[in-house]
C-alpha positions in Angstrom: 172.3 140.7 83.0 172.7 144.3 82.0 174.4 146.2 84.6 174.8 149.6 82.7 172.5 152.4 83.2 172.0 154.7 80.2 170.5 157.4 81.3 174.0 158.0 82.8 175.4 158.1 79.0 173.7 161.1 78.4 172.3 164.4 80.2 169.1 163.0 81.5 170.9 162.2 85.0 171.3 165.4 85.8 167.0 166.4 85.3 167.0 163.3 88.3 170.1 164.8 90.6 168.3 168.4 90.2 164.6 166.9 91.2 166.8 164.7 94.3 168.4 168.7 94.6 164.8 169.6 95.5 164.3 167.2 98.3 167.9 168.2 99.7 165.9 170.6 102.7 164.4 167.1 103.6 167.4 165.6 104.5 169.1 168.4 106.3 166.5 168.2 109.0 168.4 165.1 110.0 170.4 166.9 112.7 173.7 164.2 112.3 173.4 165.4 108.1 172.8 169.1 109.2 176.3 168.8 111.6 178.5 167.4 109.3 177.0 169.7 106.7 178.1 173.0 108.3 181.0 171.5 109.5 182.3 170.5 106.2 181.2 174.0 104.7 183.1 175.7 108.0 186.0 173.9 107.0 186.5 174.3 103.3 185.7 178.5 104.2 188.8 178.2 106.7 190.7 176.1 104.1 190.1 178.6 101.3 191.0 181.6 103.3 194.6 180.2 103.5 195.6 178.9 100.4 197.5 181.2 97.9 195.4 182.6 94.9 197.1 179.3 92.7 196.0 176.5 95.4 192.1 178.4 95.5 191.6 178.2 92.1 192.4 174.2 92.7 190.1 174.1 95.7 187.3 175.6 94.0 187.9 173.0 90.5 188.3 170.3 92.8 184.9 171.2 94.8 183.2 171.9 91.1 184.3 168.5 90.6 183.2 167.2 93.4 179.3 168.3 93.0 179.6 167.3 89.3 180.3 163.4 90.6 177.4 163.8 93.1 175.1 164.5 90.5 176.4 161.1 89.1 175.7 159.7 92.8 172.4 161.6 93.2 170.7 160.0 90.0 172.6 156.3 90.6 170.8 156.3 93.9 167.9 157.6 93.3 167.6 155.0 90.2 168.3 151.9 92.7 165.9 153.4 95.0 163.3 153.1 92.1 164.5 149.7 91.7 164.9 148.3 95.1 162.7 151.0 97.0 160.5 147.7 98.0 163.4 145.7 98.9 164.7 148.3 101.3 161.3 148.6 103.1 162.2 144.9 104.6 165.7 145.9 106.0 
């Protein structure tokens, strides 16, 4: 069985994490989501304010970084939930 997914070899993924992007207000009405959201942004803010101008300009690659990978994520899961959307229904 082919496990490799090639829309991931190419840009395509990221027209799928932008359209899951879209839906992002959906799942922020989850008020557990919406917490740890803020919290998370509260916290890098607080982080940022103390780090020398050297250690921000790391922060703010490694958070570029880090949304680059969840467009990765973003267009994984939303393939798998095209795939095994019917499956998850029975859980």
């Amino acid at each position: 069985m082919e496990n490799k997914i090639n829309f991931l070899e190419n840009e395509n993924y990221k027209y799928i994490s932008e359209f899951v992007e879209t839906k992002l207000p959906i799942l922020r009405e989850n008020k557990q989501f919406e917490t740890a959201y803020l919290d998370l942004s509260s916290i890098m803010e607080e982080l940022e304010d103390k780090l020398t101008e050297e250690q921000k300009q790391q922060f703010r690659e490694m958070v570029k970084l880090i949304y680059k990978t969840e467009e990765y994520y973003f267009a994984l899961a939303y393939s798998l939930g095209v795939k095994y959307g019917e499956d998850l229904g029975k859980i």
